[in-house]
N, C-alpha and C positions, 0 to 999 in steps of 0.2 A: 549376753553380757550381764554380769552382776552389777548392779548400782550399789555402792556404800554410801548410807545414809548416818548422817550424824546422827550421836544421840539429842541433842536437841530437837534439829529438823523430826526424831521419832516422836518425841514429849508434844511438840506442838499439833503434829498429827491428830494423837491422841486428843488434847485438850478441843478443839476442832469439834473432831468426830461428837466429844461429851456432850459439847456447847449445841451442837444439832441436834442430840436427842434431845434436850434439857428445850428446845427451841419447839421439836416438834411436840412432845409433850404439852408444855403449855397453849398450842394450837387447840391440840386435842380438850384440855380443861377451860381453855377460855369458848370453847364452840360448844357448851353444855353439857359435853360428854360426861355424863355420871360417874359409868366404867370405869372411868381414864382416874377418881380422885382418888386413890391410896395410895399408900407407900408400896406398897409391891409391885402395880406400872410403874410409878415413878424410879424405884430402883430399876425396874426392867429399862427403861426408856431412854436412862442414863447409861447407866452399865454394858448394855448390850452394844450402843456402835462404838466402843473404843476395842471391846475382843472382838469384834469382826475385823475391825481395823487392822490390829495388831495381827491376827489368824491370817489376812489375804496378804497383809508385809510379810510375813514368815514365808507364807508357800509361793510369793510373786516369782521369786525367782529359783526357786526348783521343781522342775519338770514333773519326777518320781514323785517329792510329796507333793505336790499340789494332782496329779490322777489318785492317790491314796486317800485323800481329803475327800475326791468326787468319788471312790469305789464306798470309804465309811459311810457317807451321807445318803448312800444308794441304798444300801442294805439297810439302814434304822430308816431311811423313806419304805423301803416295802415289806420292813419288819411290821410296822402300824399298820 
């Protein structure tokens, strides 16, 4: 069964997802982690759980793409 999600309840999702990168992030720089202080994690750290977010909304509820998503990710895992 497909669930229709408002676009609100999507926005909120998202903002969620950001606020927890944005949350672990600052974990990772307040616990001395040197690594963790540019702006390149910090984009990463932000950026990255709102498209996973959105990428597992997309494929939750299709069968076809969501095996497509795990055959892609199979082949660039044993391309490296």
């Amino acid at each position: 069964m497909i669930e229709i999600v408002s676009a609100q309840t999507f926005i909120v999702k998202l903002i969620f997802s950001a606020a927890a990168g944005l949350l672990t992030y600052f974990t990772f720089a307040l616990s001395d982690n040197a690594w963790v202080r540019n702006m390149h994690h910090y984009m990463t750290f932000v950026m990255l759980p709102p498209i996973a977010c959105a990428i597992t909304h997309v494929i939750s509820g299709n069968l076809a793409l969501s095996l497509g998503m795990v055959g892609a990710l199979s082949i660039i895992r044993f391309r490296n």
